[in-house]
MARNU-364558 format. One line per field, with one value per residue (C-alpha): residue number from 1; x, y, z. Coordinates in pm, whole numbers, padded with zeros to 5 digits. Last residue first. Layout:
BEGIN
pos NUM,... $
px X,... $
py Y,... $
pz Z,... $
END
This chain:
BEGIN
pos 319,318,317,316,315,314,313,312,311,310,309,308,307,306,305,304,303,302,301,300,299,298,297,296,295,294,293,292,291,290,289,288,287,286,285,284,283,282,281,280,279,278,277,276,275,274,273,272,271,270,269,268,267,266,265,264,263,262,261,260,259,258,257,256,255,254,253,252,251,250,249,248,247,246,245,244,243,242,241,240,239,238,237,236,235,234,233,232,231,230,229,228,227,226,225,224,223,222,221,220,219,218,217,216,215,214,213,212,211,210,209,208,207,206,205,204,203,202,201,200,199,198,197,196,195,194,193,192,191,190,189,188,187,186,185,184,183,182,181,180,179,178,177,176,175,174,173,172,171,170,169,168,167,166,165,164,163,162,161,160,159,158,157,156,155,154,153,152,151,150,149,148,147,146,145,144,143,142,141,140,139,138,137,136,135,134,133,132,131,130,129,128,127,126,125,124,123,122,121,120,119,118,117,116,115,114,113,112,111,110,109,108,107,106,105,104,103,102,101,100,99,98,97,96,95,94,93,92,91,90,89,88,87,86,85,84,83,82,81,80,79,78,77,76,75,74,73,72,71,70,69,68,67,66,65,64,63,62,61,60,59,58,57,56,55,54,53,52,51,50,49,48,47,46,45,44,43,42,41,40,39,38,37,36,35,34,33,32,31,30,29,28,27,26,25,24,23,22,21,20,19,18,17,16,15,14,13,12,11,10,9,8,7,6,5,4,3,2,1 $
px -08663,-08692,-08603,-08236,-08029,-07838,-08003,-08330,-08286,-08132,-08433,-08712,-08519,-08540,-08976,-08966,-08821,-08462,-08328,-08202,-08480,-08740,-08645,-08644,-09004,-09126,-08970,-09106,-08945,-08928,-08812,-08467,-08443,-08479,-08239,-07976,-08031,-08039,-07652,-07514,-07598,-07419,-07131,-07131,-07202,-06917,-06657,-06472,-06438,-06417,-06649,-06477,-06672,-06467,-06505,-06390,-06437,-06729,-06911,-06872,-06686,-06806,-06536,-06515,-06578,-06266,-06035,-05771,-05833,-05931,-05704,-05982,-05898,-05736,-06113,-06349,-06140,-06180,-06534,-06691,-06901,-07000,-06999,-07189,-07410,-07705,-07896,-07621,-07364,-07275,-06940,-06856,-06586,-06688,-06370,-06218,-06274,-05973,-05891,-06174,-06504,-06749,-07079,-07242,-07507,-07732,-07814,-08053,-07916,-07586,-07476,-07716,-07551,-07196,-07294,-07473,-07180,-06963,-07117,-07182,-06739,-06744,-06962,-06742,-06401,-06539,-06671,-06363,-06178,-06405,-06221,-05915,-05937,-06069,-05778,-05562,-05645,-05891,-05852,-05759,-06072,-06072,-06243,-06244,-06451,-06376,-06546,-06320,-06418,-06415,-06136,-06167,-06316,-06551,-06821,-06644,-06405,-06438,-06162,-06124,-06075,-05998,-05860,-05771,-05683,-05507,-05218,-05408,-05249,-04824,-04905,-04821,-05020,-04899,-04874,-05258,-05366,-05352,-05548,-05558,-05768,-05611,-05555,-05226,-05278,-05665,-05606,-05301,-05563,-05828,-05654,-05427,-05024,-04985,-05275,-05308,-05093,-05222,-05623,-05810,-05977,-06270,-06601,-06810,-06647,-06354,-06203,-06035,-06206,-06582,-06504,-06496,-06782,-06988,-06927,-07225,-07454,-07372,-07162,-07230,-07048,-07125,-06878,-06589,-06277,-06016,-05966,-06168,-06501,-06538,-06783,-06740,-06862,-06791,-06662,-06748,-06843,-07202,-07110,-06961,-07270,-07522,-07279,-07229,-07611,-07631,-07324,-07486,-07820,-07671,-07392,-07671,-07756,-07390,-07288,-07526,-07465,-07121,-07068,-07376,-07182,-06831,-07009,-07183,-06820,-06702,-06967,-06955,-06565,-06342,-06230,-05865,-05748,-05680,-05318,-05078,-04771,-04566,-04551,-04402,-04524,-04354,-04596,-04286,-04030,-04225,-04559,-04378,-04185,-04386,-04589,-04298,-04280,-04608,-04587,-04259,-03965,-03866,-03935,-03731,-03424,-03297,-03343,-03431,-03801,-03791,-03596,-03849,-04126,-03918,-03851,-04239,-04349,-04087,-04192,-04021,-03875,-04041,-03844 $
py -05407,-05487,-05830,-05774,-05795,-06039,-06314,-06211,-06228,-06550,-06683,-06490,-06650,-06987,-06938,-06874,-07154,-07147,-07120,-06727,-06642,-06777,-06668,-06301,-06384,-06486,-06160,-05931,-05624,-05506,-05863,-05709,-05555,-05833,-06033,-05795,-05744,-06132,-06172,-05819,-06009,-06358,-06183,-06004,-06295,-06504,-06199,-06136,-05723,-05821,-05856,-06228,-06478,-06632,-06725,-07031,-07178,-07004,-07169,-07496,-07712,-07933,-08106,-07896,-08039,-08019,-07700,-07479,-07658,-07353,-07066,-06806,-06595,-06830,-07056,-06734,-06659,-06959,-06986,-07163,-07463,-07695,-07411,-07556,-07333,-07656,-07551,-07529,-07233,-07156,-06921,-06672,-06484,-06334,-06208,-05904,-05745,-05862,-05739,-05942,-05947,-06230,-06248,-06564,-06769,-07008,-07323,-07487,-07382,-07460,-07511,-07210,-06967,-07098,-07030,-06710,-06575,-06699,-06577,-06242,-06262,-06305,-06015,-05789,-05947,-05874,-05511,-05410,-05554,-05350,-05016,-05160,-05280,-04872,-04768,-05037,-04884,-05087,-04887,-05209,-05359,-05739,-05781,-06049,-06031,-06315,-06563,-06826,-07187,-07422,-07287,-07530,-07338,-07602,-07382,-07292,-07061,-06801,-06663,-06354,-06261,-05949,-05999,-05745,-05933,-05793,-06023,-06347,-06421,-06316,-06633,-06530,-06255,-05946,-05810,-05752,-05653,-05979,-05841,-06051,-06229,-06447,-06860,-06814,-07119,-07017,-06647,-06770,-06974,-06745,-06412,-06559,-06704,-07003,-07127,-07490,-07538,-07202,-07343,-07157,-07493,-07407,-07570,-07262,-06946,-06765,-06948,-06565,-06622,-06710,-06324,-06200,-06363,-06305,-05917,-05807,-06051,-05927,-06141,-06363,-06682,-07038,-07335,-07250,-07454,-07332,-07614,-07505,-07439,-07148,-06831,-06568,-06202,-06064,-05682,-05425,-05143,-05220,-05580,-05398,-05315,-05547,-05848,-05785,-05821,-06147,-06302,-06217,-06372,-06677,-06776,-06971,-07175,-07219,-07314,-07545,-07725,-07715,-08136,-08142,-07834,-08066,-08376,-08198,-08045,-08409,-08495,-08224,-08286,-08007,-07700,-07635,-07279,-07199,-07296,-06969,-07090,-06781,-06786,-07173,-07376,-07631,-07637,-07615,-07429,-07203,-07100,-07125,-06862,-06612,-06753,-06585,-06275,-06168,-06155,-05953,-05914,-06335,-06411,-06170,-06211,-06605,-06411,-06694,-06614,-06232,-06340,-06540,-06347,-06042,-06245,-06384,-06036,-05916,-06208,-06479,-06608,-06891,-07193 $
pz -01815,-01401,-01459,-01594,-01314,-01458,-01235,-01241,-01657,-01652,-01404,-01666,-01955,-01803,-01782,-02146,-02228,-02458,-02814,-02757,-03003,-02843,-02564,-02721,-02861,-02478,-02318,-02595,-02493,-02852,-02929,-03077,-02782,-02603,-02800,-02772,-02413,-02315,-02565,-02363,-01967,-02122,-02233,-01927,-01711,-01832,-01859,-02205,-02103,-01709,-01453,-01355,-01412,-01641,-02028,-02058,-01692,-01682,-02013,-01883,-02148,-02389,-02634,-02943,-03271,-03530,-03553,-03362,-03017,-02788,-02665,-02571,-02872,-03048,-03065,-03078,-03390,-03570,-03432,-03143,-03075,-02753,-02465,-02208,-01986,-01951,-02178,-02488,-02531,-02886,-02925,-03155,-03255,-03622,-03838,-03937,-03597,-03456,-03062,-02962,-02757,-02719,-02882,-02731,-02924,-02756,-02866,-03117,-03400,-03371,-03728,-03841,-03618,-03732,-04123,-04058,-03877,-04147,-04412,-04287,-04197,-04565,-04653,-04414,-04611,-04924,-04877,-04661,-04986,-05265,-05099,-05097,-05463,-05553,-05396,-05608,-05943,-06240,-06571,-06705,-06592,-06594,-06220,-05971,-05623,-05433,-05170,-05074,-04924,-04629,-04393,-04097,-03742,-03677,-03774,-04100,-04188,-04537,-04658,-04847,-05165,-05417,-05751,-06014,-06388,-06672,-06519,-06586,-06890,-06757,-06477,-06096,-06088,-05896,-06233,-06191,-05888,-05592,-05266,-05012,-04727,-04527,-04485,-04696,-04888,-04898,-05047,-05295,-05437,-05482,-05529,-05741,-05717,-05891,-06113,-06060,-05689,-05608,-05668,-05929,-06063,-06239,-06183,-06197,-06406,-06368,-06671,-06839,-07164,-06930,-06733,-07091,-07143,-06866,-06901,-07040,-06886,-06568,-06334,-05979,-05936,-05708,-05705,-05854,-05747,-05493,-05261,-04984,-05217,-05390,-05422,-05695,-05739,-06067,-06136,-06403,-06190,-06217,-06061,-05765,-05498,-05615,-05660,-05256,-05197,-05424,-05259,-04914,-05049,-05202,-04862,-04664,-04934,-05061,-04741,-04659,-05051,-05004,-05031,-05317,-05507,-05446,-05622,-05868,-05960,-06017,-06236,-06427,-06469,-06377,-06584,-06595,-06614,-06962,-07106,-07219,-06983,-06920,-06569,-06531,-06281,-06066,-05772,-05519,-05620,-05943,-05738,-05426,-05528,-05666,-05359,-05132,-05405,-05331,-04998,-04993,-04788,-04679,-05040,-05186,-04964,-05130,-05486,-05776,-05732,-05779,-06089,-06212,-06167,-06355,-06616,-06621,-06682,-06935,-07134,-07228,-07526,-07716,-07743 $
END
């Protein structure tokens, strides 16, 4: 048997302590890494790649997503591929779907298996930005020894998650470089730029889902994540985001059963009041009309003629 190496030792150690796991992050998936998946940090195998058949089948299941995600992956690969880094998009169990990399460092990135149809789930690869980023359901930075396995710990890996409309977690996006030279302050700096993109991602997402009502920009004491909420004709609210959902204390996931838009929001003239949120969603689309009252409805998803009534309303006809 080969001996280990000072990197698994110390994993395994953390792991046989009954305090570690309650003190550290790192050490809790340390753990569940070895308790629960049954890995062991010194296995040398490559990540496993999926079938092509079987990744067609997940890129054909993501295929909104990964539409709506390209640009935003493209504009975030602009800002950190020159430094060395790729840009990668997954699906909700971990596997490569989408990636962004120079040609100069495809192949490294290729001898490490971050590359489309790997599997960088926790239960696969123990503790990684990927997988240990979807088990946890939050966005995390995992630097190098913080690895679970002793091969990937020249690796820096930066992800957050990314919830769909019905508030369900449906993939990662992650920013994963080799550099040795890599420090954490520049992985803190690259995480405000991953978790902003993904929040993009999942405003776009939602939006897109519920295109043909009206979007609501409620307030919330977490700005890491969109809270959102689509309102049909009729003032029902029929869709809302992860965070829209605990901040107004909505079922967690699945399709929302309508609800009038008051009784969620109140009327009350308060910071998550009905008519305020309603009053702030008419003045950004006005404004971003110019004035233009029949662009704005357009934009809001509703007649020209009901926009004049909301506006009356809110006080708003004399703009």
């Amino acid at each position: 048997m080969e001996p280990k190496t000072p990197h698994a030792d110390r994993v395994l150690e953390a792991t046989s302590s009954a305090s570690a796991a309650a003190r550290s992050r790192i050490a809790a998936s340390w753990h569940r890494s070895v308790q629960k998946h049954g890995l062991d940090p010194d296995n040398r195998r490559a990540p496993e790649i999926i079938e092509q058949s079987a990744l067609q089948d997940r890129l054909n299941a993501c295929e909104k997503l990964m539409t709506i995600a390209a640009p935003r992956l493209d504009a975030l690969f602009s800002l950190v591929g020159q430094s060395g880094c790729a840009v990668l998009l997954t699906d909700a169990k971990g596997v490569v779907l989408d990636q962004r990399v120079s040609d100069a460092d495809k192949a490294a990135f290729e001898t490490w298996g971050l590359s489309a149809g790997a599997d960088w789930s926790e239960e696969r690869e123990g503790t990684n930005g990927i997988g240990t980023c979807l088990t946890e359901r939050r966005r995390v930075i995992i630097h190098q020894d913080e690895h679970f396995h002793a091969r990937n710990t020249g690796m820096s890996c930066i992800d957050a998650p990314i919830f769909g409309e019905n508030g369900q977690i449906v993939g990662a996006l992650d920013v994963s470089s080799a550099r040795a030279d890599q420090t954490e302050a520049f992985n803190r700096l690259i995480c405000a730029q991953v978790a902003q993109t993904a929040r993009a991602i999942e405003e776009a997402n939602f939006r897109a889902a519920f295109g043909t009502a009206r979007i609501i920009v409620a307030e919330s004491d977490n700005t890491e994540t969109a809270c959102l909420l689509a309102v049909d004709n009729h003032d029902l609210v029929v869709g809302a985001t992860r965070e829209a959902r605990r901040a107004f204390g909505l079922a967690g996931t699945g399709p929302l059963a309508a609800r009038p838009a008051a009784d969620i929001l109140g009327q009350e003239d308060g910071p998550t009041g009905f008519q305020r949120a309603e009053r702030a969603a008419v003045v950004r689309a006005l404004a971003r009309a110019d004035g233009n009252v029949s662009q704005a409805a357009r934009q809001l998803g509703v007649a020209r003629a009901t926009l004049y009534r909301r506006m009356k309303r809110l006080g708003l006809d004399d703009l």
